[in-house]
SEMI-378057 format. One record per atom (N, C-alpha, C, O): residue number from 1; residue in three letters; chain; y negated, z negated, x negated. Coordinates in nm, 3 decimals, always signed. Example, Ala and Ser with C-alpha at 12.3 -4.5 7.8 and 13.67 -1.06 7.14 Angstrom:
BEGIN
+-----+------+-----+---------+---------+---------+
: seq : type : mol :      yy :      zz :      xx :
+-----+------+-----+---------+---------+---------+
:   1 :  ala :   A :  +0.569 :  -0.780 :  -1.319 :
:   1 :  ala :   A :  +0.450 :  -0.780 :  -1.230 :
:   1 :  ala :   A :  +0.330 :  -0.780 :  -1.320 :
:   1 :  ala :   A :  +0.332 :  -0.846 :  -1.424 :
:   2 :  ser :   A :  +0.225 :  -0.708 :  -1.285 :
:   2 :  ser :   A :  +0.106 :  -0.714 :  -1.367 :
:   2 :  ser :   A :  -0.003 :  -0.787 :  -1.290 :
:   2 :  ser :   A :  -0.114 :  -0.804 :  -1.341 :
+-----+------+-----+---------+---------+---------+
This chain:
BEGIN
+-----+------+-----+---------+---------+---------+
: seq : type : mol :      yy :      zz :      xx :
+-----+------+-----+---------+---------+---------+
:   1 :  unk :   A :  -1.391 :  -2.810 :  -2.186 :
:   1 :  unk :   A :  -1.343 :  -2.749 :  -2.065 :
:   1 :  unk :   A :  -1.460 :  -2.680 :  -1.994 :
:   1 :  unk :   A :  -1.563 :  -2.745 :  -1.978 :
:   2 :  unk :   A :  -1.452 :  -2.536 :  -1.946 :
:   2 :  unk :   A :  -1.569 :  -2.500 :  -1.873 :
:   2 :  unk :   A :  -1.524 :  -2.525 :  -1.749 :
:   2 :  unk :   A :  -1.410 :  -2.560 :  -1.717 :
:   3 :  unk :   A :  -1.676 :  -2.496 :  -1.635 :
:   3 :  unk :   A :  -1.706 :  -2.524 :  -1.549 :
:   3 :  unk :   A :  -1.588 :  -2.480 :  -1.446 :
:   3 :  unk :   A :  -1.547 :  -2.574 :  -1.378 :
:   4 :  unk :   A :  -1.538 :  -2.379 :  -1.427 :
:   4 :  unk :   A :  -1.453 :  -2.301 :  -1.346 :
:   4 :  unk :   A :  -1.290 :  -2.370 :  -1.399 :
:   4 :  unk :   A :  -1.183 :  -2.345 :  -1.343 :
:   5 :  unk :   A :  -1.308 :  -2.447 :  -1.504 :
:   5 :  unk :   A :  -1.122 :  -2.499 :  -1.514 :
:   5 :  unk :   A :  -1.189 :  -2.687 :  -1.451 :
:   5 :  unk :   A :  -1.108 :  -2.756 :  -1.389 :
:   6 :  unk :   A :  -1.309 :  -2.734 :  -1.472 :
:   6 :  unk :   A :  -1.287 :  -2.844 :  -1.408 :
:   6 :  unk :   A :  -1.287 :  -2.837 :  -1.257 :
:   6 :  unk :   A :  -1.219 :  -2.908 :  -1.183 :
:   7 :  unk :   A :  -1.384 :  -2.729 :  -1.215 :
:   7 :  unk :   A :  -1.334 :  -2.685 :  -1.080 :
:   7 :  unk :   A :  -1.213 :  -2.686 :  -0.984 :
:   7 :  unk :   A :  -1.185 :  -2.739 :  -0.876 :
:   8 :  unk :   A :  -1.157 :  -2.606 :  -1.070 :
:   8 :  unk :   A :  -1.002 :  -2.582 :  -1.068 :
:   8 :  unk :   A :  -0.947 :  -2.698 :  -1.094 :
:   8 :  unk :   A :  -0.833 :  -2.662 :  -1.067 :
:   9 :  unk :   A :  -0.935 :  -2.806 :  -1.124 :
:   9 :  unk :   A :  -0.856 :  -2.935 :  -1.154 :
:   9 :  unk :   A :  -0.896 :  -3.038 :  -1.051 :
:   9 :  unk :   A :  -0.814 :  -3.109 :  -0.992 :
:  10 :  unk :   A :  -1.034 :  -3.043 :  -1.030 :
:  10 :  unk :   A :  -1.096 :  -3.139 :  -0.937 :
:  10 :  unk :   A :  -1.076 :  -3.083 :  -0.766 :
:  10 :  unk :   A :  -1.126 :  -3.129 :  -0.662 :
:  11 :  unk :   A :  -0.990 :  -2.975 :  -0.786 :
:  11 :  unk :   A :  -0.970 :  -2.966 :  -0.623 :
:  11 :  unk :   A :  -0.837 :  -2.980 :  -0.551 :
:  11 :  unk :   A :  -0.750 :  -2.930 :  -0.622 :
:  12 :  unk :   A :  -0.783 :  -3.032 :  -0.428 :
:  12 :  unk :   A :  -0.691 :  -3.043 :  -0.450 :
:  12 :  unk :   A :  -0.601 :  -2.859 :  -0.422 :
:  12 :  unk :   A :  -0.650 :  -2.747 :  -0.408 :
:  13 :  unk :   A :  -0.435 :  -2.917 :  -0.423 :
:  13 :  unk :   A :  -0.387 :  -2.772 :  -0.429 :
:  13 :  unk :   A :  -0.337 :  -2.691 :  -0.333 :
:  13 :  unk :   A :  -0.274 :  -2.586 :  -0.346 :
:  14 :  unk :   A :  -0.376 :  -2.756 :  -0.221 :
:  14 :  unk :   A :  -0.389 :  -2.674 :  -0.091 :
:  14 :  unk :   A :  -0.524 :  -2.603 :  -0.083 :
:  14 :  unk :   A :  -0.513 :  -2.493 :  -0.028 :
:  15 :  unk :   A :  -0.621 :  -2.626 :  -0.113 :
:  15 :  unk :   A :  -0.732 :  -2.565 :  -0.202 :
:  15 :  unk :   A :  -0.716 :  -2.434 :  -0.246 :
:  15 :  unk :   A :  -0.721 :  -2.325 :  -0.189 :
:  16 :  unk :   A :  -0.693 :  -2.471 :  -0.370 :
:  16 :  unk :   A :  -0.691 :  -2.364 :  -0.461 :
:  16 :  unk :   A :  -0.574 :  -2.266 :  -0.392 :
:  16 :  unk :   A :  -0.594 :  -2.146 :  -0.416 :
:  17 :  unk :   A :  -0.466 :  -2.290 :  -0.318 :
:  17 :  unk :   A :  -0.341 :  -2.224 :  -0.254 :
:  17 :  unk :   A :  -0.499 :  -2.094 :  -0.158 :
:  17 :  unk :   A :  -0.577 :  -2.005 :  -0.191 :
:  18 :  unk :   A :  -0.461 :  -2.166 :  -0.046 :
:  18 :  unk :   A :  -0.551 :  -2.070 :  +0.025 :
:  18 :  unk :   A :  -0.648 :  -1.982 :  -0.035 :
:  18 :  unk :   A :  -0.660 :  -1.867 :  +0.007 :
:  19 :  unk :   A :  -0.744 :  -2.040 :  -0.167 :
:  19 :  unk :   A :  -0.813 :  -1.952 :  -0.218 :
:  19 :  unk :   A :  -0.731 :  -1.821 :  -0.297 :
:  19 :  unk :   A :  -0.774 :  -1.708 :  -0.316 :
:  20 :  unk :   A :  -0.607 :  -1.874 :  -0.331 :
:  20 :  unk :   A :  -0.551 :  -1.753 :  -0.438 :
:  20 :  unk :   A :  -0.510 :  -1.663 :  -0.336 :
:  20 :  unk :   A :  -0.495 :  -1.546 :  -0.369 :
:  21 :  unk :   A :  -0.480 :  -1.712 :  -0.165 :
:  21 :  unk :   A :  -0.408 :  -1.666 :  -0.114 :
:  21 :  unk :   A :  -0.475 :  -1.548 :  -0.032 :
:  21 :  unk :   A :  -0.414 :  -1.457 :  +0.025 :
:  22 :  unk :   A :  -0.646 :  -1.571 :  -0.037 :
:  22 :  unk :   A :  -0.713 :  -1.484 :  +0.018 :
:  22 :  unk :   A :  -0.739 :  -1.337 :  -0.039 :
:  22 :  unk :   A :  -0.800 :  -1.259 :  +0.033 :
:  23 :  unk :   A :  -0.691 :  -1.290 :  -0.181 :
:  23 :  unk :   A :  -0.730 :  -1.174 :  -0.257 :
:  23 :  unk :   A :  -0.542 :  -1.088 :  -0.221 :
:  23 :  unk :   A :  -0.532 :  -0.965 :  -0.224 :
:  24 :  unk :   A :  -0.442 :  -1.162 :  -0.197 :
:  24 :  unk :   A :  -0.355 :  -1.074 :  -0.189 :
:  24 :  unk :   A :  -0.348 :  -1.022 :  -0.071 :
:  24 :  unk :   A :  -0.312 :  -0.907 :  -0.043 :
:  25 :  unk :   A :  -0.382 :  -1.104 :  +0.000 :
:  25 :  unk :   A :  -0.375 :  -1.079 :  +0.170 :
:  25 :  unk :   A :  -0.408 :  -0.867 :  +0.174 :
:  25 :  unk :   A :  -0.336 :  -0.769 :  +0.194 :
:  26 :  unk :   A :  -0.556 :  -0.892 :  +0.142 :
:  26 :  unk :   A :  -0.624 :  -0.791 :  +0.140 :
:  26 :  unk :   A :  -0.540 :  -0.646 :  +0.024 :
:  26 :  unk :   A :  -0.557 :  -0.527 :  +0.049 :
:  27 :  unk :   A :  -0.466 :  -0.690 :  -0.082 :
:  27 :  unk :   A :  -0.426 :  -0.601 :  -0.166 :
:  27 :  unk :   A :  -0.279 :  -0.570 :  -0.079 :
:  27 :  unk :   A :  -0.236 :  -0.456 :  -0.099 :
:  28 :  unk :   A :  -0.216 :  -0.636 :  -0.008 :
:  28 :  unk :   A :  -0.096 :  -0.636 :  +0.068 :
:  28 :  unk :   A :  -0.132 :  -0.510 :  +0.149 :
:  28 :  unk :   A :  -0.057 :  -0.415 :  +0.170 :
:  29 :  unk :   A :  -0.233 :  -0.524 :  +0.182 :
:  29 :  unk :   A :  -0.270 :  -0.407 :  +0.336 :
:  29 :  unk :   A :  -0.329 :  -0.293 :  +0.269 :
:  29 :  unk :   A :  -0.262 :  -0.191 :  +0.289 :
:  30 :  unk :   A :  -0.438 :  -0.274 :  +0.193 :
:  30 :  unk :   A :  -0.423 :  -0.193 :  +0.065 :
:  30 :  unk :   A :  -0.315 :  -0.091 :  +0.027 :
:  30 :  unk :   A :  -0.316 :  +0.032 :  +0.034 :
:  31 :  unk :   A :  -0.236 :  -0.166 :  -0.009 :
:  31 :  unk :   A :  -0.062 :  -0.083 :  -0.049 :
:  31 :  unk :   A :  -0.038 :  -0.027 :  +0.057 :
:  31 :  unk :   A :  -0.040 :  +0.096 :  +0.067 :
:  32 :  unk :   A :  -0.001 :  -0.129 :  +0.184 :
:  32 :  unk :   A :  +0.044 :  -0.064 :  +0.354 :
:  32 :  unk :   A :  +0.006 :  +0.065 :  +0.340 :
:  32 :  unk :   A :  +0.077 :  +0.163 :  +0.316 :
:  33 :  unk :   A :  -0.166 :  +0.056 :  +0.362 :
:  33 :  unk :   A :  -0.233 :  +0.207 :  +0.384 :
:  33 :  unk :   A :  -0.165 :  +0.316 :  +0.326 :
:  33 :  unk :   A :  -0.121 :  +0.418 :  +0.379 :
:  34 :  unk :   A :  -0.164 :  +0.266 :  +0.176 :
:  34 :  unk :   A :  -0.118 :  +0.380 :  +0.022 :
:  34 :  unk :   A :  +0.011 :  +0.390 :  +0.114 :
:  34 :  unk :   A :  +0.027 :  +0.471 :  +0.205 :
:  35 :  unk :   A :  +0.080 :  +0.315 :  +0.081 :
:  35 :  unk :   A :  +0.255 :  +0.385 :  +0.143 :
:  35 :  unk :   A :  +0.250 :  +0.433 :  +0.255 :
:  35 :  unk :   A :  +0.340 :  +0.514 :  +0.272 :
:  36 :  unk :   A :  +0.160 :  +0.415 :  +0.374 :
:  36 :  unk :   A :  +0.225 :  +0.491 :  +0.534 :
:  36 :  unk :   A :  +0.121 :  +0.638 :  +0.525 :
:  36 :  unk :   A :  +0.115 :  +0.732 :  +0.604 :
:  37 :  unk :   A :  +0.062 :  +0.621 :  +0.426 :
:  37 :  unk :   A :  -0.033 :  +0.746 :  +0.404 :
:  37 :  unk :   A :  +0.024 :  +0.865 :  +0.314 :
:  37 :  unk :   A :  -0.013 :  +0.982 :  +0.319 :
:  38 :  unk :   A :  +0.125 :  +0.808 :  +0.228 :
:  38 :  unk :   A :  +0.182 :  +0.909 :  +0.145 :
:  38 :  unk :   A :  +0.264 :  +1.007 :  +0.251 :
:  38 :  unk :   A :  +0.261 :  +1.130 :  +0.262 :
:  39 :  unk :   A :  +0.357 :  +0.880 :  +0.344 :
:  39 :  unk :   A :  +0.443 :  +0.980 :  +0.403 :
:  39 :  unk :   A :  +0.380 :  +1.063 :  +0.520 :
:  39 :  unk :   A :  +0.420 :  +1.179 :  +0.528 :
:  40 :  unk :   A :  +0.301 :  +1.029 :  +0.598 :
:  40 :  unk :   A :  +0.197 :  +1.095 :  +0.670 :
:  40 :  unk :   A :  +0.110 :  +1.193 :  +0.594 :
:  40 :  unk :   A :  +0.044 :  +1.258 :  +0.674 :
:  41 :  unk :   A :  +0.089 :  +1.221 :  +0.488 :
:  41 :  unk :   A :  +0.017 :  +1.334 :  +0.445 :
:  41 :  unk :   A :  +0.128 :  +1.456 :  +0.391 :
:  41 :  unk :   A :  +0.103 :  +1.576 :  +0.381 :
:  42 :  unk :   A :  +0.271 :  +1.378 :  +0.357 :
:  42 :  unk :   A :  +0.354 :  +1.465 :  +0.295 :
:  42 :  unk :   A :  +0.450 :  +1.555 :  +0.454 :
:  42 :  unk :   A :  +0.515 :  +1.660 :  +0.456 :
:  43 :  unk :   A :  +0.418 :  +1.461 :  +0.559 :
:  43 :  unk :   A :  +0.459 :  +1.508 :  +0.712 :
:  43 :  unk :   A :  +0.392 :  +1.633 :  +0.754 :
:  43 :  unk :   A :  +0.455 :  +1.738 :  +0.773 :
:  44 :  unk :   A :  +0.232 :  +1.618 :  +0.770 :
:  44 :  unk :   A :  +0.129 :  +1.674 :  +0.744 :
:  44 :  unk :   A :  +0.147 :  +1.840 :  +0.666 :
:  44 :  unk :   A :  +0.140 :  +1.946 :  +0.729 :
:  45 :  unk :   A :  +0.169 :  +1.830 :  +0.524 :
:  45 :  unk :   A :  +0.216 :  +1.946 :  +0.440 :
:  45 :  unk :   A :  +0.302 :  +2.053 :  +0.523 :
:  45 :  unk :   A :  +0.274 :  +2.160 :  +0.578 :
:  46 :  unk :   A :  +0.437 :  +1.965 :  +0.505 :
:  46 :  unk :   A :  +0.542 :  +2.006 :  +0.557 :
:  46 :  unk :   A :  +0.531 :  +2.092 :  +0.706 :
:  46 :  unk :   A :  +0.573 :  +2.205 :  +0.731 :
:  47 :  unk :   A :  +0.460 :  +1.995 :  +0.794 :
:  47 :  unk :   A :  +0.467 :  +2.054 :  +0.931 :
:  47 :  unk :   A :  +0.352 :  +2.163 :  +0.929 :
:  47 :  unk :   A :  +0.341 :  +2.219 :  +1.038 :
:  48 :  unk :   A :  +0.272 :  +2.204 :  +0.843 :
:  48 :  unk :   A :  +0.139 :  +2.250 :  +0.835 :
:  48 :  unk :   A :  +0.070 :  +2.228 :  +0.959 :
:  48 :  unk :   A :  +0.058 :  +2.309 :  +1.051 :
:  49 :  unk :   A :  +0.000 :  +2.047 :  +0.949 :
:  49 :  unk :   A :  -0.041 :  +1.974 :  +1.055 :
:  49 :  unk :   A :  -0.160 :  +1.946 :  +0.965 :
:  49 :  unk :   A :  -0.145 :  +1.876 :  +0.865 :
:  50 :  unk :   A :  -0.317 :  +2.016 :  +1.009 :
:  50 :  unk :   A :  -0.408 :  +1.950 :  +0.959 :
:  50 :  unk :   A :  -0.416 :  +1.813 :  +0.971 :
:  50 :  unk :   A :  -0.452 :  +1.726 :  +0.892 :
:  51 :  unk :   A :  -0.370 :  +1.809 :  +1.103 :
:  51 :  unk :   A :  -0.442 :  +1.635 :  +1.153 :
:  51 :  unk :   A :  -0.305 :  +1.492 :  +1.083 :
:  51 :  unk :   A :  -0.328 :  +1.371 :  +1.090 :
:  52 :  unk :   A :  -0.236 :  +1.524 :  +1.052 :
:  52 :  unk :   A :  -0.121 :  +1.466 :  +1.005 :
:  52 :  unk :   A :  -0.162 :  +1.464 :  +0.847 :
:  52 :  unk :   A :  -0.156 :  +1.356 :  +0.789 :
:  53 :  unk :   A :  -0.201 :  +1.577 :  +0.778 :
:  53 :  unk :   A :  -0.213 :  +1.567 :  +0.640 :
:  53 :  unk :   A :  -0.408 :  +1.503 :  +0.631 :
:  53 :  unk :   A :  -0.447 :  +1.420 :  +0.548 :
:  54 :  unk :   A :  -0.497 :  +1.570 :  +0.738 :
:  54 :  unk :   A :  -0.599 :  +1.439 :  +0.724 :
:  54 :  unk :   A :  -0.596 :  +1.311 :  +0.773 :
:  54 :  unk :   A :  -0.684 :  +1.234 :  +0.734 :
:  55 :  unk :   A :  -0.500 :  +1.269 :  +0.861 :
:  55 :  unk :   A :  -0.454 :  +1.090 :  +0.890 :
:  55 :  unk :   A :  -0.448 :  +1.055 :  +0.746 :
:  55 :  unk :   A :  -0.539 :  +0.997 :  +0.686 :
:  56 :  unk :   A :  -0.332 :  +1.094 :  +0.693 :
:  56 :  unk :   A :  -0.245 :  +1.081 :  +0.529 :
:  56 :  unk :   A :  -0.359 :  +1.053 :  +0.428 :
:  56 :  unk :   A :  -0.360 :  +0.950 :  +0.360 :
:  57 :  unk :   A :  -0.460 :  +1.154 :  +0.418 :
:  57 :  unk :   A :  -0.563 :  +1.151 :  +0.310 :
:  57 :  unk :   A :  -0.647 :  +1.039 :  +0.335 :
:  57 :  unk :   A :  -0.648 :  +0.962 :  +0.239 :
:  58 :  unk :   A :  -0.727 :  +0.999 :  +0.440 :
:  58 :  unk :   A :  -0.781 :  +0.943 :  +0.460 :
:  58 :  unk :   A :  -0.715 :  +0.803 :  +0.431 :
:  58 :  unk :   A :  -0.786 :  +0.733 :  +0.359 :
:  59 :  unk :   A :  -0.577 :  +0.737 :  +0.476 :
:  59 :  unk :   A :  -0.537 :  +0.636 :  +0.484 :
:  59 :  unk :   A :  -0.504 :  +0.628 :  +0.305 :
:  59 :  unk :   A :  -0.524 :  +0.526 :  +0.239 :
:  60 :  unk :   A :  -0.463 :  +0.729 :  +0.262 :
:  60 :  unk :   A :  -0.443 :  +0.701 :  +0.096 :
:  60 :  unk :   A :  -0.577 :  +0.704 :  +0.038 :
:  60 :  unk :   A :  -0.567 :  +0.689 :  -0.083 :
:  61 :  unk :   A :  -0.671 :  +0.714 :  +0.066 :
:  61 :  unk :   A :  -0.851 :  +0.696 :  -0.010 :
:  61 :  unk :   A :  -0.907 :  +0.574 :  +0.063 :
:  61 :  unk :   A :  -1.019 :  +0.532 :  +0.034 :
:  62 :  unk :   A :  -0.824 :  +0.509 :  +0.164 :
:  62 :  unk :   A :  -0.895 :  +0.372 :  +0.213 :
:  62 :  unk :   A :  -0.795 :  +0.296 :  +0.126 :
:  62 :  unk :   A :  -0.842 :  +0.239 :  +0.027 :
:  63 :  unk :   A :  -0.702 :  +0.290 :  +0.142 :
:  63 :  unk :   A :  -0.608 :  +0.188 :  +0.025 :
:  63 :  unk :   A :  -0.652 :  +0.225 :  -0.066 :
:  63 :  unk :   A :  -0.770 :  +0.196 :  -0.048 :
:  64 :  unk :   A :  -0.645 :  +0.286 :  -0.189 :
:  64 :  unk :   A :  -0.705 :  +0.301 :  -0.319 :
:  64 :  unk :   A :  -0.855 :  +0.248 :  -0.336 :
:  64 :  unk :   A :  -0.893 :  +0.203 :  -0.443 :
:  65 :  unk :   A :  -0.934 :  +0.255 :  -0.231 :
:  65 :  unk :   A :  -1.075 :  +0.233 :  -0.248 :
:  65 :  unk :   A :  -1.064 :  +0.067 :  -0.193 :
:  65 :  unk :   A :  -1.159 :  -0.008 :  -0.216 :
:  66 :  unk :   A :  -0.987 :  +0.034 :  -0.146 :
:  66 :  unk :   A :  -0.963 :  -0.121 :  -0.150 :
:  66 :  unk :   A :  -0.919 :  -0.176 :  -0.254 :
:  66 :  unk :   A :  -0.984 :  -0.269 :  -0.303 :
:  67 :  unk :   A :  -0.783 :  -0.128 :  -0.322 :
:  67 :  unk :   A :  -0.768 :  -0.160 :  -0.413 :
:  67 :  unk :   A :  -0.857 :  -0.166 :  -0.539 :
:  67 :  unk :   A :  -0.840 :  -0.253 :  -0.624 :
:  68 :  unk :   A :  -0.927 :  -0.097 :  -0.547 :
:  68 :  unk :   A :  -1.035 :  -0.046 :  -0.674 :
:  68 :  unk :   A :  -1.176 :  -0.167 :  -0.621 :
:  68 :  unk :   A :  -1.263 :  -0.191 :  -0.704 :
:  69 :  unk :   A :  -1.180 :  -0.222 :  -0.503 :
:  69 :  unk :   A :  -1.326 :  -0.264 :  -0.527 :
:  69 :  unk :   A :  -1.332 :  -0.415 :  -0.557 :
:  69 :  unk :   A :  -1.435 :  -0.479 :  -0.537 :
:  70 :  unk :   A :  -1.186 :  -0.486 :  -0.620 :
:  70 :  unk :   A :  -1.177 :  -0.603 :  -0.677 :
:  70 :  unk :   A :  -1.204 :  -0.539 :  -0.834 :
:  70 :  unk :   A :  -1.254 :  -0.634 :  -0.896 :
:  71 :  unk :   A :  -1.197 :  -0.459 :  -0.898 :
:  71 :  unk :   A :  -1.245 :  -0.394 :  -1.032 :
:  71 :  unk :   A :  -1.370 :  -0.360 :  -1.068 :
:  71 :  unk :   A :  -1.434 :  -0.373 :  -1.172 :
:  72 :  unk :   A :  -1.400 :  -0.305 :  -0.942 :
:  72 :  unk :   A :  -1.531 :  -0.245 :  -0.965 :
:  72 :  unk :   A :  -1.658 :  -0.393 :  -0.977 :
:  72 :  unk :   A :  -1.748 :  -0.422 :  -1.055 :
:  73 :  unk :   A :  -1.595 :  -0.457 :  -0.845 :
:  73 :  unk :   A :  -1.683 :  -0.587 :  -0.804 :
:  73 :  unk :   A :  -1.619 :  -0.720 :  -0.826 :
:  73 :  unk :   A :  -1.576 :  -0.794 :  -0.737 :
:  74 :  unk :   A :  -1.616 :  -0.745 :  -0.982 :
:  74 :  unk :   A :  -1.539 :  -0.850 :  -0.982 :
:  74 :  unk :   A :  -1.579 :  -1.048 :  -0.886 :
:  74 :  unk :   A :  -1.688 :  -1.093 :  -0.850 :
:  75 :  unk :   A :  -1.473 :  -1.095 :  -0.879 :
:  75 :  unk :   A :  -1.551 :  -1.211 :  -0.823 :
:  75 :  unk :   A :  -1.621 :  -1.327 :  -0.952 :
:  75 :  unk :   A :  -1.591 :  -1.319 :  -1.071 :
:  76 :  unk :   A :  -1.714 :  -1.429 :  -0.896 :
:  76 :  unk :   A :  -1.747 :  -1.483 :  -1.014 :
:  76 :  unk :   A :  -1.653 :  -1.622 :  -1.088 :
:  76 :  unk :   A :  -1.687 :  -1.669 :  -1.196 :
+-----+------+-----+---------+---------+---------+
C-alpha cells in the first residue's frame, strides 16, 4: 500500500469529505464565470457593446484559467 492510500484509510471520513470537497467548490465557480460570460459576451456582440462583450471575455478567460490551473499545477 503506498503512502497516500494509507493516508487515505487512516483518516476519518469527514476528513477526507471536506478535503474532496474543497477542489469542486472552486471548479463550481469556474463554470459560473464560463456560463454568465458566454451570455454577456454574446449580449455584448449583438448590442455592439464594447463593455458588455469585454465583461463576457474577461469572465470566460477567468473561468477557463481556473479551470486549467488544477492541470497545469497538479496537487501532490
Amino acid at each position: 500500500m503506498s503512502t497516500d492510500e494509507t493516508r487515505a484509510v487512516s483518516r476519518p471520513p469527514e476528513a477526507q469529505r471536506a478535503e474532496a470537497e474543497c477542489v469542486p467548490r472552486a471548479h463550481r465557480l469556474a463554470l459560473a464565470e464560463v456560463a454568465v460570460g458566454l451570455p454577456a459576451a454574446a449580449w455584448g456582440m449583438r448590442r455592439r457593446s464594447v463593455g458588455w462583450a469585454a465583461v463576457g471575455a474577461v469572465l470566460m478567460v477567468h473561468g477557463v484559467l481556473e479551470l486549467s490551473y488544477e492541470t497545469v499545477f497538479p496537487r501532490d
